[in-house]
Steps between C-alpha positions, in 0.01 A plus 500: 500500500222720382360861703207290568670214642729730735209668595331177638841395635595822737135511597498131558779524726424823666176326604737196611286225324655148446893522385607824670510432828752381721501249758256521762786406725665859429189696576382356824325670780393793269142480333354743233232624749798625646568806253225774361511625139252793441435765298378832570167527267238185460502650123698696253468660184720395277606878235610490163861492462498564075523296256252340234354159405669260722789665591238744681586542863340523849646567819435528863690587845457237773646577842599181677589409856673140600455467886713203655269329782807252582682484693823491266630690228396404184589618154360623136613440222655789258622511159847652537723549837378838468151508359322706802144335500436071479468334216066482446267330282107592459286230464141514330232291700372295218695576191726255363709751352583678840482881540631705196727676837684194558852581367748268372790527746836439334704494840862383581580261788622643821456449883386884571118472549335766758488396818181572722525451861280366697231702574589772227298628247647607161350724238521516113338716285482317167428603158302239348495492120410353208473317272849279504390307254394442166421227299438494129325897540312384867599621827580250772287440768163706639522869585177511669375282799575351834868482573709443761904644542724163573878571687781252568532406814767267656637400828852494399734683258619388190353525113172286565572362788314375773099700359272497704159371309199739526700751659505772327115526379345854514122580555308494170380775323345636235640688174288685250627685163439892434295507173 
């Protein structure tokens, strides 16, 4: 499978469209108005990072805080057992492509997602960078726009298991590009 295809794959199921998520039977009683994704800017400015041509990079910090309105624990997804912040992708309102931030996860199965009680709040601070992709000398996806930070979420543990769709949805906001 190509980086383009993954790409539309992990964001796909990070935004839990048609495919990736599990029975509605193993998610009931918990809705996504139910959990808060938001950032703390409306906009960023995305810095250079180095690099020429396509392989030129931008890159931006985005502080994010999960708040569990349930009245369960629910759980995000992470790469590793030990990766400290959730697996993320960035979506770009509007561009096929995606966001040039959204990063191709290569994760392993396990059943050690973070747990967030109910009525916690968790915080990440996440570098977002890019691009991740390249395709015959053009980066993947938009680097400027409206975008929005997608987590995870699920009701139960386990490698997938039981998301919860629309969950994990931040705010939108707006990225520009330093000159």
């Amino acid at each position: 499978m190509g980086s383009r295809s993954r790409l539309g794959v992990v964001l796909g199921c990070l935004a839990a469209i048609s495919g990736c998520s599990a029975p509605t039977d193993s998610i009931v009683g918990l809705a996504p108005d139910e959990f808060v994704l938001s950032t703390d800017q409306p906009s960023y400015r995305a810095m250079s990072m180095g690099g020429t041509g396509p392989y030129r990079g931008y890159g931006f910090t985005v502080i994010a805080r999960f708040t569990n309105h349930a009245e369960s624990t629910v759980y995000l997804a992470r790469c590793l057992p030990t990766t400290p912040f959730p697996v993320y992708g960035v979506a770009a309102i509007g561009d096929p492509e995606g966001a040039a931030y959204n990063g191709a996860w290569g994760c392993v199965g396990h059943d050690q997602q973070i747990a967030v009680a109910p009525g916690a709040t968790r915080i990440d601070t996440l570098q977002l960078k890019g691009p991740n992709g390249v395709s015959g000398g053009v980066p993947l996806g938009a680097f400027a726009g409206q975008m929005r930070l997608v987590y995870e979420v699920q009701g139960c543990r386990g490698d997938g298991a039981c998301r919860i769709p629309g969950a994990g949805e931040s705010n939108l906001f707006t990225v520009t590009v330093q000159p």
